[in-house]
N, C-alpha and C positions, 0 to 999 in steps of 0.2 A: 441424459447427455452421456454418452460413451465418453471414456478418458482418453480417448485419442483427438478429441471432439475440442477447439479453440471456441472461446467464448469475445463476438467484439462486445455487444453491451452486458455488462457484470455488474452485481448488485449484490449488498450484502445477504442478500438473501437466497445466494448462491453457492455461499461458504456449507461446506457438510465436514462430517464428523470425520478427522483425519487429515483437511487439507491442511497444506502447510502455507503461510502467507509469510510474504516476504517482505520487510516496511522501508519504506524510504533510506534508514539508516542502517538499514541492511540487518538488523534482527531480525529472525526467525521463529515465528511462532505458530506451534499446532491446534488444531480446533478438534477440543474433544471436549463433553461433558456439558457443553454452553459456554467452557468459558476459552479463549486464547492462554493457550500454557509454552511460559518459556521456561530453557534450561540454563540455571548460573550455574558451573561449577559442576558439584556433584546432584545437587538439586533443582526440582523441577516446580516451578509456584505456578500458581492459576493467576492469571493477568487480568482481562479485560473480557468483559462481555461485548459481544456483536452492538450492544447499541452506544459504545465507545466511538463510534466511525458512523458517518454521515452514512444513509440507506445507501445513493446513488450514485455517490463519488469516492466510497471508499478512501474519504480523506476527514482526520481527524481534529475537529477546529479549534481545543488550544494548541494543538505543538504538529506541523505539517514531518518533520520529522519519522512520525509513525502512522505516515499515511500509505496505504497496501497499497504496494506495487507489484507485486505479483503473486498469482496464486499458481499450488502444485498439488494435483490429484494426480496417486496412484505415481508418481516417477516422473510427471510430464505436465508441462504448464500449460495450466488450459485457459488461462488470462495474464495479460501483462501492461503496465498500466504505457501508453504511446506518451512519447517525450520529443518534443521538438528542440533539437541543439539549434543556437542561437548567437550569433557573435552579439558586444553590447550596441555594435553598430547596426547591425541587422534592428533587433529589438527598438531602435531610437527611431529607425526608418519604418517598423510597421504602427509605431504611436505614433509618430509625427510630429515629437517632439522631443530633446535632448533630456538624458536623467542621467540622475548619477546614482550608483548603487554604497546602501552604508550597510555597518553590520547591524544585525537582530539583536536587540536586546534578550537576553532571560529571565 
């Protein structure tokens, strides 16, 4: 894949050494060595291995939080996860029935 090159179907198995993935909660973490390394501070820890995150949806099933939403090779994103903005009105009308939204526990 050239890095000017956009990917629609992306899979873990697509991440190489150097991209940079970008998580729901907007953390940033590099892939090098096998494992995703972020920087706190002055230091840089090894995080999470590739099988952290579902193969094909790049979303992580206890905490949605640090689920990849976009990948960056080389300066330039070559995946980015699509998001449908939604009023809570919209959303009642494509279930077809009335909800109400509460907070997540942790």
């Amino acid at each position: 894949m050239r890095p000017d090159e956009k990917k629609e179907k992306f899979t873990i198995d697509d991440i190489r050494f150097g991209d940079i993935v970008v998580l729901r909660d907007t953390s940033e973490l590099v892939f090098a060595s096998g494992y995703m390394h972020a920087e706190y501070g002055s230091n840089w820890c090894d995080g999470y291995t590739l099988d952290s995150w579902e193969k094909l949806t790049l979303q992580r099933t206890n905490n949605p939080k640090y689920d990849i939403m976009q990948v960056i090779r080389n300066g330039k994103t070559i995946w980015k996860r699509k998001v449908t903005e939604m009023t809570l009105a919209e959303v009642c009308t494509q279930l077809g029935y009335d909800i109400k939204i509460v907070e997540e526990e942790e």
